[in-house]
MIBA-325199 format. One record per residue (C-alpha): z, x, y. Coordinates in pm, whole numbers, padded with zeros to 5 digits, always signed. Each point is the difference from the previous one (the first is absolute). Layout:
BEGIN
ZXY
...
This chain:
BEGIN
+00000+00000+00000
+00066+00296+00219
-00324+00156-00041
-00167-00347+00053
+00154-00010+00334
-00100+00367+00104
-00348-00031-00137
-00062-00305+00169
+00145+00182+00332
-00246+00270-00066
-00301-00324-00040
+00078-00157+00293
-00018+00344+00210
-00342+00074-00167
-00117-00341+00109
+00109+00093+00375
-00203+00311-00023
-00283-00132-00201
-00056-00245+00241
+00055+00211+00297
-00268+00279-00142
-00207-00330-00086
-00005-00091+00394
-00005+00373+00110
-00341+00089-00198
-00177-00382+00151
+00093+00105+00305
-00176+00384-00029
-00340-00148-00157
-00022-00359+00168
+00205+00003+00310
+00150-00319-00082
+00377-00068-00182
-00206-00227-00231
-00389-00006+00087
-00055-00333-00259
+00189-00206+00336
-00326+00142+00202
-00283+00038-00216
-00325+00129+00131
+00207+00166+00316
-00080+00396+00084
+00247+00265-00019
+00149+00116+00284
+00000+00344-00104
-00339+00047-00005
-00146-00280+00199
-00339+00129-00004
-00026-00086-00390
+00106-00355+00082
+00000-00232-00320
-00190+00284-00209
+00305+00192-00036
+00084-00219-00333
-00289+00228-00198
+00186+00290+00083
+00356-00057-00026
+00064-00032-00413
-00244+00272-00060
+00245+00218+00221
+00306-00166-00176
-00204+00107-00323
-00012+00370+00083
+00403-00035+00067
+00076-00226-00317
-00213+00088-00227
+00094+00390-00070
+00366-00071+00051
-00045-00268-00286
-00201+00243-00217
+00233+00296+00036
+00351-00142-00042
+00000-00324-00167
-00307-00158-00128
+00225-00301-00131
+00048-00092+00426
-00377-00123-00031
-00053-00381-00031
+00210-00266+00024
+00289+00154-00186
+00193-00281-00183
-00168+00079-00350
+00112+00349+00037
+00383-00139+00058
-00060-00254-00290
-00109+00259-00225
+00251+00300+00060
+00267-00354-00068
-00185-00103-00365
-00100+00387-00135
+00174+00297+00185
+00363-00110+00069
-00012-00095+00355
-00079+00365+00107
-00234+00033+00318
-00064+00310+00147
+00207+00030+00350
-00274+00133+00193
-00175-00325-00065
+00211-00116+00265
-00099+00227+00289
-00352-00038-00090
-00069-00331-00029
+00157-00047+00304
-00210+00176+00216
-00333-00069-00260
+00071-00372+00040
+00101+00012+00406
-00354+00196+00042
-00180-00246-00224
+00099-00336+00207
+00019+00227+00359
-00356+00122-00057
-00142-00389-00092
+00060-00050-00390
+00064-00312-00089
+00266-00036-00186
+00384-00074+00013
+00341+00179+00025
+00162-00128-00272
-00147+00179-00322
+00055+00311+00188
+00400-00062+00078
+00046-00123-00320
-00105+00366-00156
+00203+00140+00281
+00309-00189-00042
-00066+00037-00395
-00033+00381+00015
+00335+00018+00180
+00194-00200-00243
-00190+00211-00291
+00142+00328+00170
+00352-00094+00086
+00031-00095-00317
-00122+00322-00128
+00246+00164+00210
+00285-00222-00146
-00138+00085-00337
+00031-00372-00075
-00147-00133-00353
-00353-00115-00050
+00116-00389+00030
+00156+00055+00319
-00276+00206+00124
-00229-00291-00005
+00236-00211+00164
+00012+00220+00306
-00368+00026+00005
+00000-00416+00032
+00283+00048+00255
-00207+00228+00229
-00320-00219-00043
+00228-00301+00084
+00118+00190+00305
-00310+00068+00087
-00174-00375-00004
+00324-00133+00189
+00011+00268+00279
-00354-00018+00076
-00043-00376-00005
+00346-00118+00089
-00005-00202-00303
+00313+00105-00239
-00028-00251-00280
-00369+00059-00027
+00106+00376-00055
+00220-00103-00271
-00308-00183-00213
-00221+00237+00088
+00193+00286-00194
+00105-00212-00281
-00326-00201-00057
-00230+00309+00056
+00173+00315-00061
+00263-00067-00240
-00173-00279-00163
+00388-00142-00100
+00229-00226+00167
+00342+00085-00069
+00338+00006+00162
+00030+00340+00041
-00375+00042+00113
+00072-00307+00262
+00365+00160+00131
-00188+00327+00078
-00304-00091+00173
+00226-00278+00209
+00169+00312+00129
-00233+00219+00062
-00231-00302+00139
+00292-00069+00224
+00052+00340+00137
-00323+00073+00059
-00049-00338+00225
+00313+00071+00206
-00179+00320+00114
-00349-00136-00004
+00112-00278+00238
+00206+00221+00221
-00319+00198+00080
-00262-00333-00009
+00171-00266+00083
+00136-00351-00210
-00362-00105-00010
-00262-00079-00269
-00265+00222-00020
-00255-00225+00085
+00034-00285+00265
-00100-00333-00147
+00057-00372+00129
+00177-00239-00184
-00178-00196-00245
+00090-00347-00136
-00168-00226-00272
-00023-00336+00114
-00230-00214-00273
+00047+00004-00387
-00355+00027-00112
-00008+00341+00210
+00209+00150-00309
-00338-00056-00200
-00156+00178+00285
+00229+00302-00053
-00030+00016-00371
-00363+00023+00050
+00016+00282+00249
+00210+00193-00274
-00207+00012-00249
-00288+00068+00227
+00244+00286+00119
+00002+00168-00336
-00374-00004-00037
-00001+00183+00320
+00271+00303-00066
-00143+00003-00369
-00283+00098+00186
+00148+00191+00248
+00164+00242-00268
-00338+00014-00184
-00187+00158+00283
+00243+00186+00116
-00072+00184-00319
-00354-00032+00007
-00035+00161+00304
+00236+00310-00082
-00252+00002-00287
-00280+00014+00206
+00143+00281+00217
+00121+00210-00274
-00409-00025-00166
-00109+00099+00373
+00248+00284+00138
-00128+00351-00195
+00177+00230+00255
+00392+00108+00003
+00243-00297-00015
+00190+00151+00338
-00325-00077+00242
-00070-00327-00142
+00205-00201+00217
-00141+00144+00246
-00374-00113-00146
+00052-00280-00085
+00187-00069+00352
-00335-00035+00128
-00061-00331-00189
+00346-00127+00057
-00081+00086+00413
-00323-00187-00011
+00219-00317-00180
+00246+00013+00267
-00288+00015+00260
-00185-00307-00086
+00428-00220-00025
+00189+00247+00189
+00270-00273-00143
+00036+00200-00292
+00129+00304+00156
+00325+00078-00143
+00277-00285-00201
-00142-00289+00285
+00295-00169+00034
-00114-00108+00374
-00270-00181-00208
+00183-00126-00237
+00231-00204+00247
-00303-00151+00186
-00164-00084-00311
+00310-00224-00068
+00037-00147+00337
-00371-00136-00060
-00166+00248+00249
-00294+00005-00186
-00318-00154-00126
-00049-00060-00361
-00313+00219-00047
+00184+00298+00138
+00293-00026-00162
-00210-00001-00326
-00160+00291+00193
+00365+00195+00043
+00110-00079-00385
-00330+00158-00125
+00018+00263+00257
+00402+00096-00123
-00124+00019-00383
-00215+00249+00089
+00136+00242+00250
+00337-00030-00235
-00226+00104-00340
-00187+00240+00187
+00299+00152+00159
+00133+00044-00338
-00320+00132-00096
-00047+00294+00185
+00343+00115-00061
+00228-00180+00222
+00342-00079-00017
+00142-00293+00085
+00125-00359-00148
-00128-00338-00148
+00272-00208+00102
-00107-00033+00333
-00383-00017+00008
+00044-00318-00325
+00253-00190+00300
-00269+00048+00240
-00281-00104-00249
+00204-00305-00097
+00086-00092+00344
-00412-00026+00071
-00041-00174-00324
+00236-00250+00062
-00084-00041+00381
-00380-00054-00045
+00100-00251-00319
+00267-00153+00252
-00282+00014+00272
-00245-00193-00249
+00276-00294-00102
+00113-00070+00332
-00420-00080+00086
-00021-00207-00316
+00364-00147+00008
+00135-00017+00307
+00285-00261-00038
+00094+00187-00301
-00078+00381-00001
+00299+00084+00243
+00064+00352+00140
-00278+00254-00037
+00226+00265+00014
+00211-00150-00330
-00256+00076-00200
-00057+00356+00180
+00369+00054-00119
-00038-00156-00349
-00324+00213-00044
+00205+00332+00067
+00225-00076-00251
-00253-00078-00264
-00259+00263+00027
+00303+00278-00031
+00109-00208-00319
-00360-00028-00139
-00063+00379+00033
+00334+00146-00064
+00172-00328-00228
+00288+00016+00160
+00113-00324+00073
+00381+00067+00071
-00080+00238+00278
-00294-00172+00151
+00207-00332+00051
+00323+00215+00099
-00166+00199+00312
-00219-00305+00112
+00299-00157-00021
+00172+00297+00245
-00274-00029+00218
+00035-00317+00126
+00366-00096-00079
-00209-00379-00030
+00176-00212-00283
-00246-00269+00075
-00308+00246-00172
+00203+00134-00320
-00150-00311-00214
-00375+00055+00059
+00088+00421-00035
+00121-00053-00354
-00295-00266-00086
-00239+00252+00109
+00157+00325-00085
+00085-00115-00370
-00372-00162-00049
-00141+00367+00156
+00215+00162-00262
-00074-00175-00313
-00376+00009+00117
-00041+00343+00091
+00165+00042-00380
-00280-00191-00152
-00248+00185+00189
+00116+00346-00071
+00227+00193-00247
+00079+00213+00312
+00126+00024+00375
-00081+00224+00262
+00267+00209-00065
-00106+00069-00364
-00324-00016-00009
+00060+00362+00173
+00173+00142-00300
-00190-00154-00246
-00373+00120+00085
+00235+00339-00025
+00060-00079-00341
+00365-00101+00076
+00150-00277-00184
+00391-00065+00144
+00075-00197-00255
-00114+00307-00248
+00108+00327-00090
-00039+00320+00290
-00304+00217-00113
+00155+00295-00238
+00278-00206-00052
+00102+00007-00413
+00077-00360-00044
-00198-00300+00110
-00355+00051-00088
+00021-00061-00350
-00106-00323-00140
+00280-00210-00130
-00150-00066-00333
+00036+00336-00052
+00378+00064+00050
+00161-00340-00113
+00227-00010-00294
-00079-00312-00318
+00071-00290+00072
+00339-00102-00096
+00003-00330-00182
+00021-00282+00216
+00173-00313-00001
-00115-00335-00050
+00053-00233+00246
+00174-00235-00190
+00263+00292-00105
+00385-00154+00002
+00180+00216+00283
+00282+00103-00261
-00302+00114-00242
-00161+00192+00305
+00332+00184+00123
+00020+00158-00316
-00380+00134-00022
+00032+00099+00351
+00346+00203-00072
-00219+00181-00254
-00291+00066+00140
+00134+00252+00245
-00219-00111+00307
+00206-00266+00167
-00293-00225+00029
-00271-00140-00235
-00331-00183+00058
-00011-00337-00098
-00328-00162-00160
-00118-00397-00084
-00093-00117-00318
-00341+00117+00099
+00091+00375+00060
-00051-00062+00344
+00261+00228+00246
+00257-00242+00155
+00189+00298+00194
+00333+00159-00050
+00327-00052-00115
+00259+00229+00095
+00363+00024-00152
+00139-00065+00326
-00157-00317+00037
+00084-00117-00391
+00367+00108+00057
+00025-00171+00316
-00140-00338-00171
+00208+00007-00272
+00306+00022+00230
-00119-00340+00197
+00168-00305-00074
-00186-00135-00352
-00105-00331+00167
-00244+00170+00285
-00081+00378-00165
-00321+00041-00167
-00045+00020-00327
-00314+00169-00107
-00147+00369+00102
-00278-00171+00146
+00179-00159+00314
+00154+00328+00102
-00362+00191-00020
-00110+00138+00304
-00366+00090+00118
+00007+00343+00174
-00319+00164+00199
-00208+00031-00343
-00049+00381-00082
-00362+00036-00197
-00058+00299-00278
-00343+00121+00293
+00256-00003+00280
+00073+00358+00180
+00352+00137-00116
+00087+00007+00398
-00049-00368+00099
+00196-00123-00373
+00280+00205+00144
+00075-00213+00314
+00003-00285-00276
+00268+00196-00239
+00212+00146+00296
+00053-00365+00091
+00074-00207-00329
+00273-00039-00186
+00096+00151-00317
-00152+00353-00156
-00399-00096-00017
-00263-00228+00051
-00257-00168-00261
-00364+00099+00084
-00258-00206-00051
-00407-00024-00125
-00189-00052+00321
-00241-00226-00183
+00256-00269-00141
+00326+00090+00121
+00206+00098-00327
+00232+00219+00032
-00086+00310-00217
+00258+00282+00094
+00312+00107+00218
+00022+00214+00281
+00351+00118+00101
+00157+00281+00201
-00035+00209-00312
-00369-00022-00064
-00076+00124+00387
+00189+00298-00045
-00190+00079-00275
-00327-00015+00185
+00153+00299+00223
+00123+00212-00282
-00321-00101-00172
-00184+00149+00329
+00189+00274+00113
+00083+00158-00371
-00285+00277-00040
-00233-00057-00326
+00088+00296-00259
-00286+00074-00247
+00032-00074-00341
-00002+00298-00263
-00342-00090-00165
-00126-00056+00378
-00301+00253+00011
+00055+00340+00280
């Protein structure tokens, strides 16, 4: 709890000078604190190159960024979440410290110089890599490690945005991928701290400025679930070209990774020439979008505009968020649908700028499904009770849809065209590849379903396992019994306690004889008893038993060298 505190001290002063090096470096290149609140305007520092000065400015952000990225910490490049999410799942929660420093000043060049992207993958690495070294330097265990990783991304997400409980969900929805007691009593703390010290520097404000919103007619929740699941189609897509464009740049750029930034700054400057609007995180924009200040074709105009400077951004080698740019695509989204209502429905459509704030909230949980933290800092935003309804609608249906539409989010989609599974075994690693038809143990004999409890407490007594599968008539698996559960029923009062195996079997997360050893482990680690039944893919029998036994055999198996037998040949 102590180290929760300090590391979310340390957060909430990297925020302060995040930010400030954020505002310093858009000041040097565009002569403005934020140039998105006056796009198209000259810089006053060289007048002369009026508007123009947007094709120079990231390719000279790129010469500054792009060898300090190459040199010192290539993991600073991108939009840095993943990288936090997979030191949490495969290398204990250890990030390098430096990763702090330079994705600081990588991601402060990045949005200063015109990239289009956001602040808060970046202080989530930072705040992450302090928790990861503090707790290096208390020489805590690997568990606790990870928890201070979450603690500095949570202090990092409520510093920056002023939004503490959206911190919170952030770190134990995304990074730790648990919600526990423990994991919630940490991050409160070190979300806490880090707000006290974010707000004593910003203010007791939201981020972003946004008018209350109110829904006034029922049928307008139809509207919103709508919207939703048109959300999800849109950060589905969002996450698909991000990718497609990093593609595209990595099949183009043949020279050395450090000057390609500065390249491929050239393209981003002639993006930000044609909708200066894109310069930078556009928050400016974002707000007037919301208030309705403007016309359905451009908003269409900015959303398309955002998905591109933000991919190619990314693409050349930036570093910078998602979190923001998918608000400010959502925001568009929702306006121009809100825009489009109001025209058709009038007496019913409401406030365009309710769906501009539903849309936020959905496009973030369509691209990243993460529902809990999407309604949680909308939520913070606006403080609104009135708008929580239509958020969840539309936030759950851009969930579940983005699920149906694709196995992955932004976020993994990174590590997995690495080759990264989180849910899988670390590369080199000497458990977790193996398949586990290959490691399980026979089947032990199962029970029948119609089994008399007094009949089953003595097989399970000598079966050694603590738990047993349980089968129909048919041969077909029921689930598990578990001595607990048969000793607890036969204690009951002989009026109300089952009588028959069957009733007590339980259906766990089914473990199949072609599944990796890695992803049957989160299954084992979390059921009761000493093993698990596998089962045939193709009719769901269960043919074997994997237990804690079997999967460290598979490491002796791999790490015990091969001797030659004697009538091997020389």
């Amino acid at each position: 709890m102590a180290l929760a505190v300090v590391i979310g001290a340390g957060a909430g002063a990297g925020s302060i000078v995040f930010r400030w090096c954020i505002t310093a470096f858009t000041r040097l290149f565009s002569g403005h604190s934020d140039y998105a609140a006056a796009p198209g305007a000259g810089n006053p520092h060289v007048t002369w190159l009026g508007p123009y000065f947007v094709l120079l400015a990231p390719v000279l952000g790129g010469l500054l960024y792009g060898p300090l990225v190459h040199r010192f910490a290539k993991e600073a490049r991108g939009h840095g979440v993943p990288e936090v999410m997979l030191a949490v799942a495969q290398r204990g929660g250890r990030i390098s410290p430096k990763v702090a420093v330079v994705k600081t000043l990588a991601s402060a060049l990045t949005i200063g110089s015109g990239g289009s992207v956001g602040r808060e993958g970046p202080i989530v690495q930072i705040g992450s890599a302090l928790g990861s070294t503090l707790g290096r330097i208390a020489k805590v265990t690997e568990g606790r490690m990870k928890l201070l990783v979450a603690c500095g991304a949570a202090g990092g997400i409520a510093a920056t945005f002023n939004a503490p409980l959206a911190g919170v969900f952030f770190a134990m929805e995304l990074i730790l991928g648990i919600f526990s007691t423990e994991a919630f009593g940490a991050t409160v703390l070190a979300s806490v701290t880090a707000s006290v010290i974010g707000r004593a520097a910003f203010g007791d404000v939201a981020f972003l400025n946004l008018p209350a919103f109110h829904v006034d007619h029922l049928p307008q929740y139809g509207l919103f679930a709508l919207l939703g699941i048109v959300a999800a189609v849109v950060g589905v897509g969002f996450a698909r070209f991000l990718y497609l464009v990093e593609d595209a740049c990595d099949w183009i750029w043949r020279g050395p990774e450090w000057l390609r930034p500065a390249v491929g700054g050239l393209a981003l400057g002639l993006v930000l020439l044609a909708l200066p609007e894109m310069y930078g995180v556009g928050y400016p924009v974002l707000e007037k979008a919301t208030g309705g200040g403007y016309a359905v074709g451009f908003l269409l105009l900015l959303l398309a505009g955002k998905i591109l400077a933000t991919s190619l951004t990314i693409g050349i080698g930036g570093s910078g968020g998602v979190f923001a740019p998918s608000l400010f695509i959502g925001a568009m989204l929702g306006a121009a649908y809100g825009t489009g209502i109001h025209h058709l429905l009038p007496d019913t459509a409401g406030a365009v700028g309710a769906y501009a704030l539903v849309g936020m909230g959905a496009v973030f949980a369509g691209a990243s499904r993460a529902p809990i933290t999407a309604l949680v800092i909308l939520f913070e935003l606006t403080g609104e009770y009135t708008i929580i309804l239509p958020l969840m609608l539309a936030i759950v249906l851009a969930a579940a849809t983005s699920g149906l539409l694709s196995n992955d989010t932004i976020y993994t989609l990174k590590l997995h065209r690495r080759g990264i599974d989180l849910e899988g075994p670390a590369r080199g690693a000497p458990i977790g590849a193996q398949h586990v038809g290959a490691v399980m143990e026979p089947l032990p004999s199962p029970l029948s379903a119609s089994t008399p409890l007094t009949d089953a407490a003595d097989l399970l007594s000598l079966s050694g396992h603590g738990a047993l599968p349980v089968v129909d008539d048919a041969g077909h698996h029921l689930g598990v019994v578990t001595a607990q559960a048969v000793a607890e029923a036969l204690a009951e009062q002989p009026e109300t306690a089952p009588t028959q195996v069957g009733q007590l079997a339980e259906l766990s997360t089914p473990v199949t004889e072609n599944q990796s050893l890695a992803q049957a482990l989160h299954v084992l680690l979390s059921a009761p008893g000493t093993g698990v039944p596998v089962l045939d893919p193709a009719h769901g029998m269960p043919i074997g038993w994997l237990t804690h036994q079997s999967a460290l055999l598979a490491v002796h198996a791999a790490t015990t060298p091969q001797t030659p037998s004697a009538s091997a040949p020389s």
